[in-house]
C-alpha positions as CSV (number, residue, x, y, z in Angstrom):
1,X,-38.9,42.7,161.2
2,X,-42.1,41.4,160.1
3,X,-44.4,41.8,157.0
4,X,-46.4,44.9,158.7
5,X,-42.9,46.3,160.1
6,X,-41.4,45.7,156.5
7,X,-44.1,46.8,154.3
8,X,-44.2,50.3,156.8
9,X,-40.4,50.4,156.1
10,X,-40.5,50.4,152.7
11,X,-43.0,53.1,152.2
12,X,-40.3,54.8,155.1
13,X,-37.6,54.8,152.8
14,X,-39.4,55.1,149.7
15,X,-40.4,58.8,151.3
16,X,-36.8,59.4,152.2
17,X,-34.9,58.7,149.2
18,X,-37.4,61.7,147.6
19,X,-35.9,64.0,150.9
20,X,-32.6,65.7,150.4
21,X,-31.0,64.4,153.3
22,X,-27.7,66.0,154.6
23,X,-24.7,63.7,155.8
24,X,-21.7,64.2,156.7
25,X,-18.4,64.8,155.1
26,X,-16.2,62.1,155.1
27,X,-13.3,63.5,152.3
28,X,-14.7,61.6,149.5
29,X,-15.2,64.7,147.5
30,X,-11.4,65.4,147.9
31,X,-10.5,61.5,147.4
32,X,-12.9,61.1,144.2
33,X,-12.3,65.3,142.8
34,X,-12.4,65.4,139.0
35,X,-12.8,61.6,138.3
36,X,-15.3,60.3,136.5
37,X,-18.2,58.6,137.8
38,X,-16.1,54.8,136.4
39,X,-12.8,56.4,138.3
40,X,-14.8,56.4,141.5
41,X,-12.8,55.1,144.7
42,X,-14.0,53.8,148.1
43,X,-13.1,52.6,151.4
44,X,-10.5,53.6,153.8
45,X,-6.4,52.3,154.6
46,X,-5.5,48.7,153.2
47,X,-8.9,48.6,152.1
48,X,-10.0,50.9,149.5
49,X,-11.9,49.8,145.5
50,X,-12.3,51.1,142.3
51,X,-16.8,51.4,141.8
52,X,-17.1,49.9,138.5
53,X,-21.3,49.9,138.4
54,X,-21.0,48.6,135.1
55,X,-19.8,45.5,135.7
56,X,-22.9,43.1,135.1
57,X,-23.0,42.0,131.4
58,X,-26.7,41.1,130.9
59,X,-29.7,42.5,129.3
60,X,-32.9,43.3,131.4
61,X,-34.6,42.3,128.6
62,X,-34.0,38.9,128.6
63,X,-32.6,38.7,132.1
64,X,-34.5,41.2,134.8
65,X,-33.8,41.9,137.8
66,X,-35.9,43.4,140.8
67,X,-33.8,43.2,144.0
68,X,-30.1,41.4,144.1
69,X,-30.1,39.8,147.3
70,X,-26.6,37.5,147.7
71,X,-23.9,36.0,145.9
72,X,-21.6,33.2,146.4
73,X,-18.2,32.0,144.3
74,X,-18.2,28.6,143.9
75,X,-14.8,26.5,143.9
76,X,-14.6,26.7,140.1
77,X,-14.3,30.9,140.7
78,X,-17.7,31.4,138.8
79,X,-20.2,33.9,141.0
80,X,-23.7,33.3,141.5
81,X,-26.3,35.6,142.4
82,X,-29.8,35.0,144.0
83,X,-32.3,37.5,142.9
84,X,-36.6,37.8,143.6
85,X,-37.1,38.2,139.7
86,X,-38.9,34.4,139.3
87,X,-37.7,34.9,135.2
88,X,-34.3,34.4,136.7
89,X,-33.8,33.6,140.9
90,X,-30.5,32.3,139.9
91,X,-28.1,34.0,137.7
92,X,-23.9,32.5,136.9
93,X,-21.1,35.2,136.2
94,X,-17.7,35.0,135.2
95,X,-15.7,37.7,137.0
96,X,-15.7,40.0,134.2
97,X,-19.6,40.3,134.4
98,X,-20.4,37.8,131.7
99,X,-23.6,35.8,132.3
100,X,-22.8,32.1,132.3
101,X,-26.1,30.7,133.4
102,X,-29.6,31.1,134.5
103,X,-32.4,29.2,136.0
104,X,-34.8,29.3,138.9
105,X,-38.8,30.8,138.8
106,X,-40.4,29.3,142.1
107,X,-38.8,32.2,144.3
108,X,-40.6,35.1,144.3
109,X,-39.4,36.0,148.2
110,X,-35.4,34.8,146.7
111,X,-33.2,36.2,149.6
112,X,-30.5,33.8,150.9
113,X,-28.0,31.9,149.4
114,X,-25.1,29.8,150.8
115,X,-22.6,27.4,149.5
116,X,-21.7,23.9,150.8
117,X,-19.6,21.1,149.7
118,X,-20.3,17.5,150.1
119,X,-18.2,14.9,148.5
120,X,-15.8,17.1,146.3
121,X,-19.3,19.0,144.8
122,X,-20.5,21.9,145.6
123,X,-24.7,22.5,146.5
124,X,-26.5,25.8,147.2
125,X,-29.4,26.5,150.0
126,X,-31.2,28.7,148.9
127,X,-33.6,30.8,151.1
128,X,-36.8,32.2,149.9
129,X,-38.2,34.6,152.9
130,X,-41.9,34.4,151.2
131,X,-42.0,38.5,151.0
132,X,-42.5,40.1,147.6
133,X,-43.8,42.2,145.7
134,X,-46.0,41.7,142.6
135,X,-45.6,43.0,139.2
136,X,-47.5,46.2,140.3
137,X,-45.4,46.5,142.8
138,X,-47.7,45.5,145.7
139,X,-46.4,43.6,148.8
140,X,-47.4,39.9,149.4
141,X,-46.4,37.0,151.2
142,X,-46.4,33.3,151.3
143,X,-44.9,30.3,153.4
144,X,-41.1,30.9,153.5
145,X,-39.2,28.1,152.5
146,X,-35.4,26.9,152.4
147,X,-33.9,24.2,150.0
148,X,-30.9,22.4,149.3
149,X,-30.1,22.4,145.5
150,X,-27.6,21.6,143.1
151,X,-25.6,24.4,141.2
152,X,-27.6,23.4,138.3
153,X,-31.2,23.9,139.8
154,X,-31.5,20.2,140.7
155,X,-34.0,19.9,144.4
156,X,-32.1,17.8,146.9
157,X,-34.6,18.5,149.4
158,X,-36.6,21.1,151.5
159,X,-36.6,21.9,154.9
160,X,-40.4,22.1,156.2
161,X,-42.7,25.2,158.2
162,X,-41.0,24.3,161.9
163,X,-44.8,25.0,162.9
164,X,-45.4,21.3,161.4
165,X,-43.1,19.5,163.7
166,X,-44.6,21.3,166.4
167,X,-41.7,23.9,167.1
168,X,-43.7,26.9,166.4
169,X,-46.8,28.5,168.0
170,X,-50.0,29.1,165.5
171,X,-49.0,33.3,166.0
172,X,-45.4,32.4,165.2
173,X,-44.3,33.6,161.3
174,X,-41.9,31.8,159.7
175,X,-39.9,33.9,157.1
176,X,-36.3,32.6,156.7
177,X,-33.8,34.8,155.2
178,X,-30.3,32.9,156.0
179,X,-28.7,30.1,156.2
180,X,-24.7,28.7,157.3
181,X,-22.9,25.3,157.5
182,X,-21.6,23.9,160.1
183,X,-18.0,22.2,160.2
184,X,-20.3,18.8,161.5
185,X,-22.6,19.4,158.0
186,X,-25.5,21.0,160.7
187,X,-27.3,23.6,158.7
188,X,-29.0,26.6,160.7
189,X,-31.5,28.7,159.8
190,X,-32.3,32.4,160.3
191,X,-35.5,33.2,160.7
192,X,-35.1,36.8,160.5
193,X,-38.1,38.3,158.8
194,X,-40.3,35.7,160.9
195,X,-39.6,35.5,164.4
196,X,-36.6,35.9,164.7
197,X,-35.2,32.1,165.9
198,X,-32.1,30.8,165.0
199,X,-33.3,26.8,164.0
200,X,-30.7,24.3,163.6
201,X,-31.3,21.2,161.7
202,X,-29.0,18.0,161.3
203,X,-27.1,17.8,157.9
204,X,-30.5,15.7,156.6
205,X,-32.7,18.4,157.2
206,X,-33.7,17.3,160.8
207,X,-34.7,19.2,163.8
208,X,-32.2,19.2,166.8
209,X,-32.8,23.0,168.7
210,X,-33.8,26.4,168.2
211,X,-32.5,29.8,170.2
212,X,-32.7,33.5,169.4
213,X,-36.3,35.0,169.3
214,X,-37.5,37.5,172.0
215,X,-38.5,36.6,175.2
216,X,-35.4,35.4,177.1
217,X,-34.5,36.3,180.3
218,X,-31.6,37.6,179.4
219,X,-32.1,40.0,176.8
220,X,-28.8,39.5,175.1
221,X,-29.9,36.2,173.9
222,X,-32.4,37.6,172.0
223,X,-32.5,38.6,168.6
224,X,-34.3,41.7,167.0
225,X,-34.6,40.8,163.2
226,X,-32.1,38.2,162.8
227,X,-31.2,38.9,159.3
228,X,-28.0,36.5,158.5
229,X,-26.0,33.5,160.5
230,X,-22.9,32.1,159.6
231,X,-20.2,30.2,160.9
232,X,-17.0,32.2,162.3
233,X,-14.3,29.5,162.2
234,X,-11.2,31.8,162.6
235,X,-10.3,29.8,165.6
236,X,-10.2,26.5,163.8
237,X,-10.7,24.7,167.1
238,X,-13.7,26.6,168.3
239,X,-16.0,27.5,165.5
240,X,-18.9,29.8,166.4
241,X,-21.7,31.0,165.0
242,X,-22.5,35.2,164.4
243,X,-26.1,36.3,164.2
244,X,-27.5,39.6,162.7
245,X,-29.5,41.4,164.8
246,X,-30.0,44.3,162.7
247,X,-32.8,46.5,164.3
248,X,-30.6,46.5,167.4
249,X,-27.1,47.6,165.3
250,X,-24.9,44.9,165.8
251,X,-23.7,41.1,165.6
252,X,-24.0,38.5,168.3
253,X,-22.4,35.4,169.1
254,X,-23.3,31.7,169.7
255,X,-22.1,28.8,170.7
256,X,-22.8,26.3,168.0
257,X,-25.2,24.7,170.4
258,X,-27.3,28.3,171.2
259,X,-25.3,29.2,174.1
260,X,-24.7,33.5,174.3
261,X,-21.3,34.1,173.7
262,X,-21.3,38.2,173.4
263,X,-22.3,40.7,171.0
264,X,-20.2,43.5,168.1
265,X,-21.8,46.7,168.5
266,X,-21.8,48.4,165.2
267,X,-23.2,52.1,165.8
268,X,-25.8,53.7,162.9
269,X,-25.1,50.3,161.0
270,X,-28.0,48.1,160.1
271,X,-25.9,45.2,158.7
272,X,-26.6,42.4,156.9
273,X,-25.0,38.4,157.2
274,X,-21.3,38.2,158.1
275,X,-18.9,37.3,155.4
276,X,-15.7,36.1,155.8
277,X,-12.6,35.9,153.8
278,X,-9.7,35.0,155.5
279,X,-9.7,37.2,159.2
280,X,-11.9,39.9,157.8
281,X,-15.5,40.2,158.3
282,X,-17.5,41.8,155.2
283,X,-21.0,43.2,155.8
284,X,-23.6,44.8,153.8
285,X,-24.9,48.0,155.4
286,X,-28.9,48.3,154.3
287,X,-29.3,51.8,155.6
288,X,-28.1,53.8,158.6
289,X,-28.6,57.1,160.9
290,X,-27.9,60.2,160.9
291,X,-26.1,62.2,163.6
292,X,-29.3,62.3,166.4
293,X,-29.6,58.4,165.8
294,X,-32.7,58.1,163.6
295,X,-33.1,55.5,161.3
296,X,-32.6,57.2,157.4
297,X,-33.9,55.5,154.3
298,X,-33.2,56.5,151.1
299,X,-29.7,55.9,149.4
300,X,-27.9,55.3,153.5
301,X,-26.2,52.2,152.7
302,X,-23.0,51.3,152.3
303,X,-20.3,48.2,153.2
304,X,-18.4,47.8,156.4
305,X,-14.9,45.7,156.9
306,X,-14.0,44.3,160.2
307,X,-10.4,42.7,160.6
308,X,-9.5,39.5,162.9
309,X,-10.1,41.1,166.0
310,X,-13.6,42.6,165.0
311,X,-12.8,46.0,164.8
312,X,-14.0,48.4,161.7
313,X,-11.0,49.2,159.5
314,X,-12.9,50.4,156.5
315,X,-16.2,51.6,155.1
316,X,-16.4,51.8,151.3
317,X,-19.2,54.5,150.8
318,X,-19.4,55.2,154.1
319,X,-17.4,57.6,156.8
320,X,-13.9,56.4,158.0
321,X,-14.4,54.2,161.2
322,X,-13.5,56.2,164.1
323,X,-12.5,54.4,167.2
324,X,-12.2,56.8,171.0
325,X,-11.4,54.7,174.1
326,X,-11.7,51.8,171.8
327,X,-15.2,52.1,171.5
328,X,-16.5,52.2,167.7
329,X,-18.4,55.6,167.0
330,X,-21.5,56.0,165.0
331,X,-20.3,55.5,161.0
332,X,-22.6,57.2,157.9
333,X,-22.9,56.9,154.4
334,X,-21.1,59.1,152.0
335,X,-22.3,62.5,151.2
336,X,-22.5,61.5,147.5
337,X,-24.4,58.5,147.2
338,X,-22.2,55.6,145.9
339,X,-24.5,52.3,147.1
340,X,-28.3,52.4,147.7
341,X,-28.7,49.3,150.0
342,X,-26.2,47.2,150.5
343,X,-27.6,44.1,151.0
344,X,-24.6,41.4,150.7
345,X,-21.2,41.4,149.8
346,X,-18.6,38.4,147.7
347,X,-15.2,38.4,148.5
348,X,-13.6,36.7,145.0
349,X,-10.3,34.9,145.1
350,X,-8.2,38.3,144.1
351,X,-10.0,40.0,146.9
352,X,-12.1,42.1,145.0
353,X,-15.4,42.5,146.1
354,X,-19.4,42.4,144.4
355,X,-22.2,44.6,146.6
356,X,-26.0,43.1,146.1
357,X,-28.1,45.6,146.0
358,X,-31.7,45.7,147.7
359,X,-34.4,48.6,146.4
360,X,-31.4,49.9,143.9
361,X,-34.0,50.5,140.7
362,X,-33.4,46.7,139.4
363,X,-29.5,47.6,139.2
364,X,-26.9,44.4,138.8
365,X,-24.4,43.8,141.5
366,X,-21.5,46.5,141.9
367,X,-17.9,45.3,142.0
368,X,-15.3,47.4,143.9
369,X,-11.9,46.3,142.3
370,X,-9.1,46.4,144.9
371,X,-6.7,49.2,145.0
């Protein structure tokens, strides 16, 4: 998606949140009847949460927020968040919600975050797409950027425009919005707001290949707004990568050298990076369709689960994953609006999860307590 299609999408969704738009039934009113809004419970099977939107202890006073893009838990169990809000790009949690630390102000377009360790300590890329908006709300942009950092705000280095080492064309844009580690300590890029290349670099910051983008001659290799990559190393001896390729409503595979493996269909679901925590996949759902397959805006997001073998065993806010001839059908958000965009998910160490909101009225990260 690029800064035209984006800026149009905005204003798309910004007109459909004002519609009343009718979805369908999923039994949440049954599941969630004569609770209070703090009682609320989501998902489906082996994989349903308590909605405590409350959770955040911070003051948007002294710490605002705009749009909460990711989060990570570092190996110390404390959760940090990367935000657009230049006050505060970087914000620390306990998991009860209390604010442990804040710094970062150089990242107005703040949208990925990932979490490597080197040496016994832990560092954060940190990918700023170079899309914003200003204080009165109106949409900019600037060279994307990404950068390796220390927990404490510390520059290690930064990764330069691949149009300067001669990799991109002069009509190319370069907005990064993701990043993933490989086991080797090569990092990869996503350009996903730019054009749509997956760039991998060596653990230094240097170029070795890029794949992805949109003319191949095999379509399947290409991607169509490659909005997260990360590193699926369920099989420990054959790690692979998994791309977004949101506008296209699915996940595709790569070798870790940019070889097309095969793609995850997820029907009405534009998802966001894969997570992983131990065989599952997590994913963010931004928005989705209705029933005749067009795109709705407004408050249609919601989280999706996958297990080991890829398949959707639970949507918290959204419909019950329904499976015939073992092809996934189309899933929808709630009838009752539980998330607005859900933009990235944490897995913590009890399993309990924290939703990053996008376009949520400058509202903290949810966490969905496991039930």
């Amino acid at each position: 998606m690029n800064n035209q299609s984006r800026r149009k999408f905005i204003r798309h969704t910004t007109l459909a949140s004002a519609l009343a738009i009718v979805k369908p039934s999923i039994g949440f009113s049954i599941l969630n009847k004569g609770k209070k809004p703090e009682e609320l419970i989501v998902g489906h099977g082996s994989h349903r949460y308590k909605v405590d939107k409350d959770w955040a202890k911070i003051s948007v006073a002294s710490n605002p927020l705009q749009n909460c893009h990711e989060m990570v838990q570092d190996h110390k169990g404390r959760l940090i968040m990367l935000g657009d809000n230049t006050q505060n790009n970087i914000l620390i949690f306990d998991k009860s919600g209390k604010l442990l630390d804040f710094w970062g102000h150089a990242f107005p377009g703040g949208h990925g975050l990932t979490l490597t360790q080197e040496g016994g300590e832990d560092f954060l890329l940190l990918t700023d797409c170079g899309y914003f908006q200003d204080r009165t709300g109106e949409s900019k942009s600037q060279a994307g950027q990404v950068v390796k950092m220390t927990l404490d705000g510390r520059l290690v280095f930064a990764i330069g425009h691949p149009r300067t080492i001669g990799i991109y064309k002069d009509d190319e844009p370069f907005m990064p919005t993701e990043t993933t580690v490989a086991p080797n300590g090569d990092i990869y890029v996503a350009d996903g707001y730019g054009s749509d290349y997956i760039i991998q670099y060596s653990t230094k910051g240097e170029y070795i290949r890029h794949f992805g983008g949109h003319h191949n001659a095999n379509p399947e290799h290409n991607l169509s707004n490659a909005h997260g990559v990360a590193i699926d190393r369920r099989d420990k001896n054959n790690p692979v990568l998994i791309c977004t390729s949101r506008m296209e409503n699915c996940f595709k595979y790569f070798t870790l050298d940019g070889k097309f493996i095969r793609r995850v269909d997820m029907p009405g679901m534009y998802v966001c990076r894969a997570v992983f925590d131990d065989d599952n996949i997590y994913s963010g759902v931004c928005w989705s369709n209705d029933k005749s397959g067009k795109m709705l805006g407004g408050d249609s997001g919601f989280i999706t689960i996958l297990d080991g073998a890829n398949k959707v065993i639970s949507n918290p806010g959204g419909s019950a994953p329904v499976y015939e001839n073992g092809k996934l059908q189309q899933s929808f958000a709630a009838t009752e609006t539980v998330f607005q965009h859900g933009h990235d998910v944490c897995v913590d160490n009890d399993k309990n999860l924290y939703v990053c909101q996008w376009n949520a009225n400058h509202t903290a990260p949810v966490k969905l307590t496991r039930v």
